[in-house]
C-alpha positions in Angstrom: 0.0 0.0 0.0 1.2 3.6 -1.1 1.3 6.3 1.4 0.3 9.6 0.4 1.4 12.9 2.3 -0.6 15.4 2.5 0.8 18.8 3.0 -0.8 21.9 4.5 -1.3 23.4 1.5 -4.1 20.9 -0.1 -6.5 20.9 2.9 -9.8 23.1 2.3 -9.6 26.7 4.0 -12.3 25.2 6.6 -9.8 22.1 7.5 -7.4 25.1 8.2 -9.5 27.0 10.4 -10.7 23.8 12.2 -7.3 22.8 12.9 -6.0 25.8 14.0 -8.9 26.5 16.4 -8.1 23.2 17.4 -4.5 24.3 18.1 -5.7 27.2 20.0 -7.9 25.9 22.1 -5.4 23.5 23.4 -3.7 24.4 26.7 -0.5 23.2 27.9 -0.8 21.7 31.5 -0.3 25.2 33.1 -3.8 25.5 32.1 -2.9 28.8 30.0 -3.8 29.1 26.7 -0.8 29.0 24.3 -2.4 32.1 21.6 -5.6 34.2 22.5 -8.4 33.3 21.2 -9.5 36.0 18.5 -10.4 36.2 15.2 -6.9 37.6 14.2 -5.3 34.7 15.8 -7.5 31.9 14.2 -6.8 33.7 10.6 -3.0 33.9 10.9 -2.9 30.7 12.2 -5.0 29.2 9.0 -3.3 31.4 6.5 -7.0 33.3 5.6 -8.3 36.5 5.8 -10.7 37.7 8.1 -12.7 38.6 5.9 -12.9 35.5 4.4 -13.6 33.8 8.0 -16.6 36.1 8.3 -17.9 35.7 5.1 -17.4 31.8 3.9 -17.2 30.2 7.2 -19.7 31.2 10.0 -19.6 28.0 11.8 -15.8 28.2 12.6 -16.6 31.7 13.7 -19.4 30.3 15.8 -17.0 27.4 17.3 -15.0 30.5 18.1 -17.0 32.2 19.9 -17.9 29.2 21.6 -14.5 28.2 22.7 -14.4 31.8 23.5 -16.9 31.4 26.3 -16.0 28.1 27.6 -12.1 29.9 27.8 -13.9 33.1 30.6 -14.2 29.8 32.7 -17.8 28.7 34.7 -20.8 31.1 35.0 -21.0 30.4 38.5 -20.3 32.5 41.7 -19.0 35.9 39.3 -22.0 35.1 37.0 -24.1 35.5 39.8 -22.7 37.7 41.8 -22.1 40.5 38.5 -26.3 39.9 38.4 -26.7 40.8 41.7 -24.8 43.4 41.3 -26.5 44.7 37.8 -29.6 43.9 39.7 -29.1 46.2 42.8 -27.5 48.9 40.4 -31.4 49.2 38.5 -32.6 49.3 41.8 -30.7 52.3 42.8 -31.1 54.2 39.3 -35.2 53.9 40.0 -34.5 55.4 43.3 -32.0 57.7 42.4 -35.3 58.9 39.8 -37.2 59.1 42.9 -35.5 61.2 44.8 -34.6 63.4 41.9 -38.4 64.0 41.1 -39.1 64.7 45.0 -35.7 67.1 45.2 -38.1 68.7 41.6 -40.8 68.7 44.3 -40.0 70.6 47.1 -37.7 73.1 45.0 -40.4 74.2 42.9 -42.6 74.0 46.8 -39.9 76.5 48.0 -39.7 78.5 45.4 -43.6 79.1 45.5 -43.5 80.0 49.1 -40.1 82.5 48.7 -43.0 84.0 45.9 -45.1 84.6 48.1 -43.4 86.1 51.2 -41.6 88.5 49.1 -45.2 89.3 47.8 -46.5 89.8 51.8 -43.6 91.9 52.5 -44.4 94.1 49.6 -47.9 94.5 50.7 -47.1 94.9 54.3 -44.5 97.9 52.9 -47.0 99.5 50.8 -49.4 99.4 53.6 -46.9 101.0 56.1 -46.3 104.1 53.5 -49.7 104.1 53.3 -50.5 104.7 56.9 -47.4 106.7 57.3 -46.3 106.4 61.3 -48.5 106.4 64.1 -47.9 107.4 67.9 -48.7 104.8 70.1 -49.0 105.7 74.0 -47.4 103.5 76.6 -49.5 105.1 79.4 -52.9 103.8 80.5 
């Protein structure tokens, strides 16, 4: 039987890209990966362009993105704890709204009752003019 070599130049473009997401995705026993996994990285490694990736070969891309994912480790405690905390920052927004429309409120409250002294003290001088002074005796 007659071996035949295959060099890297006759595999099709996906065989390329799944092979070297295949190399990218595997991690030396430090538990590191080797290269990052981006787009760049994938395309370099298989000799394509990107655009060519984006275009011809969505379910690489996808396995990408999936290895991608599965690389930011478990959704477990800092999943939950970054929704709690998302959760308790809407929370604070909506009060935060609150308490602007009741600081709206008592402004516009304030401002209504400055009005309206300043409009009594006006009165009460125009009615003092009026009048003009009076003698008031201290003697019974």
């Amino acid at each position: 039987m007659r071996e035949v070599k295959v060099d890297a130049d006759s595999r099709t473009t996906a065989q390329r890209l799944r092979d070297a997401l295949a190399t990218m995705v595997r991690t030396p026993s430090t538990g590191v990966a080797v290269q990052p996994l981006t787009a760049t990285t994938l395309c370099q490694i298989a000799g394509i362009s990107r655009n060519a990736l984006y275009r011809y070969h969505p379910e690489v891309l996808a396995a990408l993105h999936e290895a991608q994912r599965s690389a930011r480790g478990p959704s477990g405690a800092p999943a939950r704890q970054a929704k709690l905390l998302r959760q308790e920052n809407r929370e604070l927004r909506e009060q935060l709204g609150k308490l602007a429309a009741l600081v709206d409120h008592y402004f516009a409250a304030w401002q209504d009752a400055h009005l309206m002294l300043e409009r009594r003290e006006r009165e009460l001088a125009e009615l003092r003019r009026a009048t003009g002074p009076q003698v008031v005796s201290m003697r019974r």
